[in-house]
N, C-alpha and C positions, 0 to 999 in steps of 0.2 A: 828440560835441558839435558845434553846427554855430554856427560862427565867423564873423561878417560885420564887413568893413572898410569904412570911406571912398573918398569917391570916390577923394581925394588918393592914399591909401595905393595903390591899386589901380594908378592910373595910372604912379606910381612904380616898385611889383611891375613893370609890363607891361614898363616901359622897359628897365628891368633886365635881364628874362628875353629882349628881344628883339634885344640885343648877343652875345646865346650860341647864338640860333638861326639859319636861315637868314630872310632878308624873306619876311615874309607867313604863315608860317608859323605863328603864332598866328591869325591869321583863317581859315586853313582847319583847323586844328584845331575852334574853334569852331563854323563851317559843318558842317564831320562831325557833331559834336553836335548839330548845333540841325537837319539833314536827318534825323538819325536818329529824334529826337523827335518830328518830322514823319510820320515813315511811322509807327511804332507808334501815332499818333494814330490816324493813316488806318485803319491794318489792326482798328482796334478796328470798326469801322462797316464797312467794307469792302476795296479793299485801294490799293495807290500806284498800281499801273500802273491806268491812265484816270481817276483824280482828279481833280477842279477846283481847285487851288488859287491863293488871291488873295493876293502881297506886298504889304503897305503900305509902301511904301519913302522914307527919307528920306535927309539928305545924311551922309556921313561913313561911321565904321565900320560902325558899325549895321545902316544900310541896305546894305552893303559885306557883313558874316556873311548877312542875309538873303537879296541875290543871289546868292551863291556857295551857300547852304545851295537855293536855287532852282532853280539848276543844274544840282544834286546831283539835285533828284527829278523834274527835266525827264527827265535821263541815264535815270531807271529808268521812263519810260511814263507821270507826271503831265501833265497840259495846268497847267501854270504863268504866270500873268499881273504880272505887277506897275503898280503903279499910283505912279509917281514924283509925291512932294510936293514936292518943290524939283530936276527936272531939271537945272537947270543948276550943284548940289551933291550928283550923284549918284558913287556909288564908280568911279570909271571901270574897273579891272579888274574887279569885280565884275558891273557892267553887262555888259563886253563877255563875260564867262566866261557869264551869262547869258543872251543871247541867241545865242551861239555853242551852245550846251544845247539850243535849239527855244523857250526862253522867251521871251514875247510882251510889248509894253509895251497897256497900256492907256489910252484917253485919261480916263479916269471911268469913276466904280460902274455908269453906264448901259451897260445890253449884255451884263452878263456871264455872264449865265443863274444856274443854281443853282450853289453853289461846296459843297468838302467839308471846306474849312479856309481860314482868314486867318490872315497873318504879318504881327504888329505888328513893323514895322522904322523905325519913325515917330523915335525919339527914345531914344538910348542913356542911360546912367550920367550923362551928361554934362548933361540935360538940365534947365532951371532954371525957374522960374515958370509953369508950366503948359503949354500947347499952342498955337503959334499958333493965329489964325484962319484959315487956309486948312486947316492940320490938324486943327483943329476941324471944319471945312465936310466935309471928305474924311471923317472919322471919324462924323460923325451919316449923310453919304450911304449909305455902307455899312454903319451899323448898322439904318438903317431897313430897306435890303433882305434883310440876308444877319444879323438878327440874332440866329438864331436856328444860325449856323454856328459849329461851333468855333474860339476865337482859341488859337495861340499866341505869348507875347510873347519879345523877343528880348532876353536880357540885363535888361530892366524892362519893364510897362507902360508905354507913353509915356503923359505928363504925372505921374506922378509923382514926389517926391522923391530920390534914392537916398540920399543921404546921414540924412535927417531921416523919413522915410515920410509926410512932409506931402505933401498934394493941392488944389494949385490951380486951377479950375476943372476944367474935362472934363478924363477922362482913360479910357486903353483899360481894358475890363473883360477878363480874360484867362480865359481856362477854364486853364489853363499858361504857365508862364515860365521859360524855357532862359535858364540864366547862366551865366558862365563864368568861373574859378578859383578864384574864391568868392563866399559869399553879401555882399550889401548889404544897408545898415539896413533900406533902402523894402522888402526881403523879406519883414524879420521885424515889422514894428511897421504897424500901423492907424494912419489910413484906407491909408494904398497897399498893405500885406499883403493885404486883401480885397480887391485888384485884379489879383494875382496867379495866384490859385489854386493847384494845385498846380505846387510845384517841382521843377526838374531840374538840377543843376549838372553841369557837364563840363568833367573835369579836362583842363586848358591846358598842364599842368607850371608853373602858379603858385607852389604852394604852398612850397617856399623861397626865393620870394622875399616872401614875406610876414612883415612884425615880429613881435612879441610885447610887450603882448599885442594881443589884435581890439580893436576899439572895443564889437562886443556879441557877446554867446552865448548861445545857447538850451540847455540841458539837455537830453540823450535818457536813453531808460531806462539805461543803463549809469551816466552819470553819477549820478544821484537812487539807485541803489541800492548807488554805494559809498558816497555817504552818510547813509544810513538807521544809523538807531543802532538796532542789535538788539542787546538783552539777554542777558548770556553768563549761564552755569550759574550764577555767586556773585553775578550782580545782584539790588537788593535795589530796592525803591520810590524811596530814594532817591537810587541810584546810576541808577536811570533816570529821575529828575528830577520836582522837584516842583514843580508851577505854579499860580501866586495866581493868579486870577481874579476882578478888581472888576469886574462885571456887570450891568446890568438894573434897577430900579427899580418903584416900586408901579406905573407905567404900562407898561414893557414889561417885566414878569419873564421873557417869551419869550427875552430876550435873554441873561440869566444862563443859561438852561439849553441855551440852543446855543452858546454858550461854552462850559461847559462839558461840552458834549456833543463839542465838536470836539475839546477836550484831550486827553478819555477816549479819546476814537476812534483820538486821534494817538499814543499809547502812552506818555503822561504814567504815572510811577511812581505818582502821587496827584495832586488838584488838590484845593488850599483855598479856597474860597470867602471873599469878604466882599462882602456888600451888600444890598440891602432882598429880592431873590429869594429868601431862605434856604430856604423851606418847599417854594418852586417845585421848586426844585435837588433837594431830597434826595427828594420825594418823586416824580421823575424819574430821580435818581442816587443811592442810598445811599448808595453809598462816599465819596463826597464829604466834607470836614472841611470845615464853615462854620464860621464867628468872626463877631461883631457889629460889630467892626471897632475903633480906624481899622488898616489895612493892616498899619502896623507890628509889630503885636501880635497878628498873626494864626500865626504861628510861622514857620520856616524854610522857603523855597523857594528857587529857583533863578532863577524867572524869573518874572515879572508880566505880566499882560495886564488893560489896563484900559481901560474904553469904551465898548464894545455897550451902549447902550439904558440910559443914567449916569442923563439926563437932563442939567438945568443949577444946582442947587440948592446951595446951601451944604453939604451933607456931598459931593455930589459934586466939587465944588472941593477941600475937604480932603483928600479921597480921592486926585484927582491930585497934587495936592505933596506925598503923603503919599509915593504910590510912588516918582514922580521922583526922590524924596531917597536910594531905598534902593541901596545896593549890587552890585545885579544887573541884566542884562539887563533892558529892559521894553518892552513895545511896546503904544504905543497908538492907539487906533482910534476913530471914531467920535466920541461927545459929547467923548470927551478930548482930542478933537485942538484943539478947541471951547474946551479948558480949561488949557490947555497955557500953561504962560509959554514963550517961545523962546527966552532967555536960561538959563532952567536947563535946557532939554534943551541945549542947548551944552555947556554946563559940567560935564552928568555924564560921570565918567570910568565909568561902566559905560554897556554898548551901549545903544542906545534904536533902536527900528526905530519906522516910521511907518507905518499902513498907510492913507492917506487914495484917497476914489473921485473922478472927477474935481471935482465940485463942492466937497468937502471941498479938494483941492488948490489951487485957484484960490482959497480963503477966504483958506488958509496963504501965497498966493503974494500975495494983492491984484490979481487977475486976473481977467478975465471966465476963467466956464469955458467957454466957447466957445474961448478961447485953449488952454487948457490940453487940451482934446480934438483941438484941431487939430493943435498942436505936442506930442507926448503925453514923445518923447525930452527933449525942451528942458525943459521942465518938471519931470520923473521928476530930470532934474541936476541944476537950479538948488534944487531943495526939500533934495536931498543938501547939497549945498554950505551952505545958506544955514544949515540947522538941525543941521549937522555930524551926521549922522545918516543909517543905512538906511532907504532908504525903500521901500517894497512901492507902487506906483501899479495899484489897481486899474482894469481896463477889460474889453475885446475884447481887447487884449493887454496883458499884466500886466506891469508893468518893474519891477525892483531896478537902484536907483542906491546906491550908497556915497558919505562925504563923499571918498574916497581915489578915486586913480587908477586904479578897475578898471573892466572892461569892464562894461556894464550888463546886466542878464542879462534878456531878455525868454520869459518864459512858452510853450510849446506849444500847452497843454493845453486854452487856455479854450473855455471853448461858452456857446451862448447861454443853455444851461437854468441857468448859475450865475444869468443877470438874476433872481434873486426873491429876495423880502424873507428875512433873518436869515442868507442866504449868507454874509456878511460875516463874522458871529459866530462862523460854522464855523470859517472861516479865521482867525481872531484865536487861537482856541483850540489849533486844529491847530499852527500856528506858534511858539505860544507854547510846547506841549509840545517843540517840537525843540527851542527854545531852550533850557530845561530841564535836554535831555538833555544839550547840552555842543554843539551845532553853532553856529560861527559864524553872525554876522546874517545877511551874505548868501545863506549857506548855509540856513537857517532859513526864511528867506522865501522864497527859490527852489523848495525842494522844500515847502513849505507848500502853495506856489501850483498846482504841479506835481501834486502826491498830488490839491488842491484840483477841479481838471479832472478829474482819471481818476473822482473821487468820485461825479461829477456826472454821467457818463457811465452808470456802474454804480447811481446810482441811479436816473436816467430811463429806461433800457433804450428810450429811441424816444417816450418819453411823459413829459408834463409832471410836473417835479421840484420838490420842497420842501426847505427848508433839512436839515429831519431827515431828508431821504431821501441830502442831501449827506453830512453826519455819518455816517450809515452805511452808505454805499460808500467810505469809509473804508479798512478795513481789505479791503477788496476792492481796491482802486487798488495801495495795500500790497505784497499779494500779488503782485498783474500787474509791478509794480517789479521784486519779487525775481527774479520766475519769467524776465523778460527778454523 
């Protein structure tokens, strides 16, 4: 599982760990890491001795890991330059380790010929509200020349978040980003996550000094496959759980049958249908139990999903306070969110998960969604908090917040091919059969979301995907789970 903390918390770990070490010795730990990331860049294209490489160097540590990590690959045969942003806030040991190495200062991007890599060292964990404008100025000079060169960043992109993964104004585009003793939010959560690229963490000997629990967590295959609920020898349909599905309407029937296409796929024991799709449904899904409805009287399930494609009409209103009333898990999506009183999702004492896209969020919240994509952390809590309920925030990166004190759990898995119509309904479905089978909300929605990506993966193979192509890489994702 990969575990990301606060700025605060981090700087506290540091302190901590740096009363049992000797001075300095977490910056050159660091530097080891972030040279070594450096040369396996290099040797991919060619190799470290006679390299060009260009530091972005700023004042404090930052710029302090990137001139020692400088040093490092001056020692092994690179031509190493750096380009100080704020000189007179630059690391003075690091400097001097630096140009004691054969590393050269440079006065500006002009001059430097072709380079084989740049090191963002512009602006650590620390940094708040965007990029100056001199950092600005330095940062567009060398991307019009050299933009086409590999960056790696040092601990974060400079200019964005750590704490929140918000991005204000410019900020470095990374092809990689070397951190150090653990991950931050700006890793795991868009817009700053796409400014990373791929990561590399190196270990500090942080890690007991770090609380419990993180502030967020991502799930890897280990995790998601001790919680898949696989069906032993005596399970029976509905000890592998049975999920209501109110669905779709005389305008989008589409929506009832990827609902309960996703159920199916999700290894729901049965799924009952209610709502105007009935004909759609069976004559797509046989197995399927439809009822006429209301909800109530449709027979025994475990867990509800109700939403996809309602529409707004008088039976779909009675339809949601119909479920909200029942006894069980329910999570809703879509026109329901639409329909939802907020006060009795408060009040049920059985689960309710939400799974709203940003634009939906911002309705619930009263917020431009501009707000809510920008700030996607902030938002994914206060929807938790405010509606006492799990919340599933669909995006680029996908968050589970809880109303309770647990870490948020942000998604791996997502791709761009989920952007298309009725993806949504897959996911309602799928999540809803975990629910079903007895997994906790967050649980539930995490690996929903999680199976949700790999689905998507396995259904476009490199080429453009459809919701039902989502649905049935399904039990393909499944599989990749178990297999490890």
């Amino acid at each position: 599982m990969r575990r990301a903390y606060s700025v605060e918390t981090v700087r506290a770990a540091e302190a901590a760990l740096m009363k049992r070490v000797p001075e300095g010795a977490l910056m050159q730990r660091a530097a080891a890491g972030l040279a070594a990331a450096c040369g396996d860049l290099l040797r991919r294209t060619g190799r470290v001795y006679g390299s060009r490489v260009l530091l972005l160097v700023g004042g404090g540590d930052n710029g302090g890991d990137a001139l020692y990590a400088g040093a490092r690959l001056a020692r092994r045969g690179a031509g190493v330059r750096a380009l100080l942003v704020s000189p007179d806030r630059a690391h003075a040991g690091g400097l001097a380790a630096f140009l004691a190495a054969g590393g050269q200062l440079s006065d500006g991007p002009d001059g430097l010929g072709g380079l084989d890599l740049v090191v963002d060292g512009i602006t650590g964990i620390g940094g708040r509200g965007g990029l100056r404008e001199d950092a600005v100025a330095l940062l567009r000079a060398v991307t019009r020349k050299h933009g086409r060169t590999p960056v790696i960043a040092v601990d974060l992109p400079s200019g964005v978040e750590a704490d929140t993964g918000e991005v204000h104004g410019e900020a470095v585009r990374a092809d990689a980003t070397v951190t150090f003793g653990t991950y931050k939010p700006g890793h795991l959560i868009d817009p700053a996550a796409e400014h990373a690229g791929a990561l590399r963490l190196v270990d500090i000997g942080l890690g007991p000094e770090l609380p419990e629990p993180p502030d967020l967590e991502a799930l890897q295959y280990a995790d998601v496959a001790a919680l898949l609920p696989v069906p032993g020898a005596e399970s029976d349909k509905y000890s592998r759980g049975v999920v209501g599905v109110v669905a779709g309407s005389e305008r989008y029937p589409g929506a009832a049958v990827l609902a309960v296409s996703g159920a199916l796929h999700g290894g729901a024991g049965a799924v009952r249908y209610v709502g105007p799709g009935a004909d759609a449904v069976i004559a797509r899904f046989p197995e399927t139990l439809v009822h006429a409805g209301p909800p109530s009287k449709a027979g025994r399930v475990q867990a509800w999903v109700i939403g996809p494609g309602l529409g707004d009409g008088r039976w779909a209103e009675e339809a949601v306070a119909d479920v909200l009333g029942a006894d069980v898990p329910v999570l809703v999506d879509a026109d329901g969110l639409r329909l939802l009183d907020p006060e009795t999702v408060r009040t049920r004492t059985a689960a309710t998960v939400l799974t709203p896209h940003a634009g939906e969020a911002a309705a619930l919240l009263g917020v431009a969604r501009e707000e809510v994509e920008a700030g996607r952390l902030a938002a994914v809590r206060e929807l938790a908090a405010r509606y006492r309920a799990t919340v599933l925030l669909k995006g680029s990166t996908t968050l589970v917040a809880e109303a309770r004190d647990t870490p948020v759990r942000v998604n791996p898995t997502g791709t761009g091919w989920l952007a298309t119509a009725g993806s949504g309904d897959v996911l309602s479905g799928l999540t809803g059969s975990l629910l079903a089978a007895g997994l906790a909300p967050r649980d539930a929605a995490s690996v929903g979301a999680y199976l949700h990506g790999l689905a998507a993966r396995h259904g476009s193979d490199g080429a453009p995907v459809s919701a039902q192509d989502v649905a049935n890489g399904i039990p393909a994702a499944w599989r990749d789970v178990r297999a490890g």
